[in-house]
Structures are given as structure tokens and as C-alpha cells.
N, C-alpha and C positions, 0 to 999 in steps of 0.2 A: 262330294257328289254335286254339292250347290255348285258348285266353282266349276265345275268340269259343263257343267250344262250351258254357266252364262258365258264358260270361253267357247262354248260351239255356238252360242249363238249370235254373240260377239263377231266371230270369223265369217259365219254363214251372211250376218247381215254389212258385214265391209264385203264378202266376195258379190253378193247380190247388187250391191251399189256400186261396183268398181265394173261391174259387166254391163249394166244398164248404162253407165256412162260411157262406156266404149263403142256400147251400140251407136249410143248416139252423135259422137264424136262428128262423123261421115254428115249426117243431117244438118248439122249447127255448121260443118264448113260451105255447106250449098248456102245456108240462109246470110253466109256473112258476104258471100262472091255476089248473089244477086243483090240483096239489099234488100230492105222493106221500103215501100213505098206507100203513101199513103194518098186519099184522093184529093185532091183540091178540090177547095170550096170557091164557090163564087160569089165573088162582093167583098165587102168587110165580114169580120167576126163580129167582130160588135160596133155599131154605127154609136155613134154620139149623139149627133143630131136626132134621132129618134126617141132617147131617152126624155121623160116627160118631166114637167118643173115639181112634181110634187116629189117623184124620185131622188131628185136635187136637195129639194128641202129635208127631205128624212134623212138621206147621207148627212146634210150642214149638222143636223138635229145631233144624230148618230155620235157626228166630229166632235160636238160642244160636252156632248154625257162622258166622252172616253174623255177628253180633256179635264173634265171636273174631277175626273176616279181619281185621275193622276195627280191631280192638285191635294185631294183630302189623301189620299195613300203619302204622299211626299210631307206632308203635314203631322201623319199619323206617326211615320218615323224621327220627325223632328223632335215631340212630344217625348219619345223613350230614351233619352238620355239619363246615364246612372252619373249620380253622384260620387265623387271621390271617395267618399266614406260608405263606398253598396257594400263592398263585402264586410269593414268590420259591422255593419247594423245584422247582416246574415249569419257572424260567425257570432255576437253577443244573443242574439235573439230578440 
């Protein structure tokens, strides 16, 4: 009885999804013929010159903190190097 219920609603919910996408079929071919267009903006998006010197400085700041992570992280993995003799020390105890 389980079975018989999840293959109806199995079928019902592909036949429900196969017809909504048919409706839609006709809609999605107008939107590919006309095109989306979008509106222009005027000016730049982002001016540089406007950007202020302190902004400058917190990016440098920013740059030098990611640069140190990667220094101690590269360091941290140099550190964990196993010795030739790791597993018999793990298989004696």
C-alpha cells in the first residue's frame, strides 16, 4: 500500500513538473528573441580617484595581515613533518 501511494505520487509530481514546464516553454522563447537589457549607468562604477588615502591605507594594512597568515600557516606546515620511524613509534606504543 506504501509503495502504491509513493509511485502516485512520484507520477503525479513528474506529470505536474513536466506541464508547468511546457507552459512555459512559449514564455522563455520571447525572453531569448528580445533579450534582457539592462539600463546604463552614467559615469564610472567606481571612480578611483575619489577613493580616500585612509581607505588605501586599511587595504595596505588588510594586504600585510593576509600576507603574515600565509607566512605562519606555510610555517605551521613545515613544522609537521613525520619522522621515518612515525609508524613503528604508533605500532610499539
Amino acid at each position: 500500500m506504501f509503495e502504491l501511494t509513493a509511485k502516485i505520487i512520484l507520477i503525479g509530481g513528474l506529470l505536474g513538473t513536466g506541464f508547468m514546464i511546457l507552459r512555459k516553454i512559449p514564455v522563455l522563447r520571447e525572453l531569448a528573441e528580445v533579450g534582457v537589457k539592462f539600463p546604463e549607468r552614467e559615469g564610472e562604477i567606481l571612480n578611483l580617484s575619489k577613493i580616500s588615502s585612509k581607505t588605501t591605507s586599511f587595504l595596505a594594512e588588510l594586504r600585510s595581515k593576509f600576507k603574515d597568515l600565509k607566512k605562519k600557516r606555510k610555517e605551521k606546515e613545515k613544522e609537521v613533518e613525520f619522522s621515518d620511524d612515525y609508524w613503528e613509534k604508533i605500532r610499539r606504543g
